[in-house]
C-alpha positions as CSV (number, residue, x, y, z in Angstrom):
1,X,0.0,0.0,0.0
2,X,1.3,3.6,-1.1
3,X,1.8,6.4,1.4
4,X,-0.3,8.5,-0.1
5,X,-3.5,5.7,0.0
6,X,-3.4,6.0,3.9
7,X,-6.3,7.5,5.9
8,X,-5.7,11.2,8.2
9,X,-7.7,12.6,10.3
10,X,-8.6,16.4,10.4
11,X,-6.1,17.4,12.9
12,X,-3.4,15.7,10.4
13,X,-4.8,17.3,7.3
14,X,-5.0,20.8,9.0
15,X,-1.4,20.7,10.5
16,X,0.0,19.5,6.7
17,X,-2.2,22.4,5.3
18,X,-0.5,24.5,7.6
19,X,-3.8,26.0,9.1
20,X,-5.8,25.5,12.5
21,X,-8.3,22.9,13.0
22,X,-11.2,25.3,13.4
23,X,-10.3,27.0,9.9
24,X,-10.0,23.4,8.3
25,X,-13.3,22.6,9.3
26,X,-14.7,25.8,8.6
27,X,-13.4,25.7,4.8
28,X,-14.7,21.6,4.9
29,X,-18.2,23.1,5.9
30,X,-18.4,25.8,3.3
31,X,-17.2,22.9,0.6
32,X,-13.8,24.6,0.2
33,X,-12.1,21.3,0.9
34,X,-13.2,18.1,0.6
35,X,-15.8,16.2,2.8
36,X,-14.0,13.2,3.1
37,X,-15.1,10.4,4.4
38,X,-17.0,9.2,7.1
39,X,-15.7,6.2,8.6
40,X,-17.9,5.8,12.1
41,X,-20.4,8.0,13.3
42,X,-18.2,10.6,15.0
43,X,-14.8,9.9,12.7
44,X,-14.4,11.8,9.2
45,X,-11.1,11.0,7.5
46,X,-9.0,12.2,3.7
47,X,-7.0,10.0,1.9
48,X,-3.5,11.6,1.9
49,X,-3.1,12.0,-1.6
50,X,-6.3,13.7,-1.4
51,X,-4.9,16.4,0.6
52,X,-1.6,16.5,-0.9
53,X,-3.5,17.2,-4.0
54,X,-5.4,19.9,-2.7
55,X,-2.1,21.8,-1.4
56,X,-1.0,21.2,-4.8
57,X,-3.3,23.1,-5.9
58,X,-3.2,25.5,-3.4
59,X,0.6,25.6,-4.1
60,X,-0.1,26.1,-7.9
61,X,-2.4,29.3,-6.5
62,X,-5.7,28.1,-8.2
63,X,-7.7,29.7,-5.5
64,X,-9.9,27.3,-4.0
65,X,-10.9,29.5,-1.5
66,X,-7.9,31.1,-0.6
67,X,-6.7,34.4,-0.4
């Protein structure tokens, strides 16, 4: 199994998007970011390479959101 197929939580996600957990799950609610996916009823995860993609594409300055 690849890295990048492994499962983070939104603490994870937030610290590699270099942002606070509050903001990530503000931007998650206003569908900025992705959902992800719920895997119990109080758990939400992101596939890694999910995320990486998206600060690729921060990194690439398509927007998304940002300012």
């Amino acid at each position: 199994m690849q890295e990048l197929d492994r499962l983070v939580r939104a603490r994870e996600a937030a610290k590699a998007l270099g942002i606070g957990l509050s903001t990530f799950w503000l931007r998650v609610s206003k569908g900025i970011y992705p959902s992800g996916t719920l895997i119990s009823p109080r758990t939400r995860c992101w596939k890694a390479s999910s995320i990486q993609a998206l600060i690729d594409r921060l990194a690439a300055g398509s927007g998304i959101g940002e300012k």
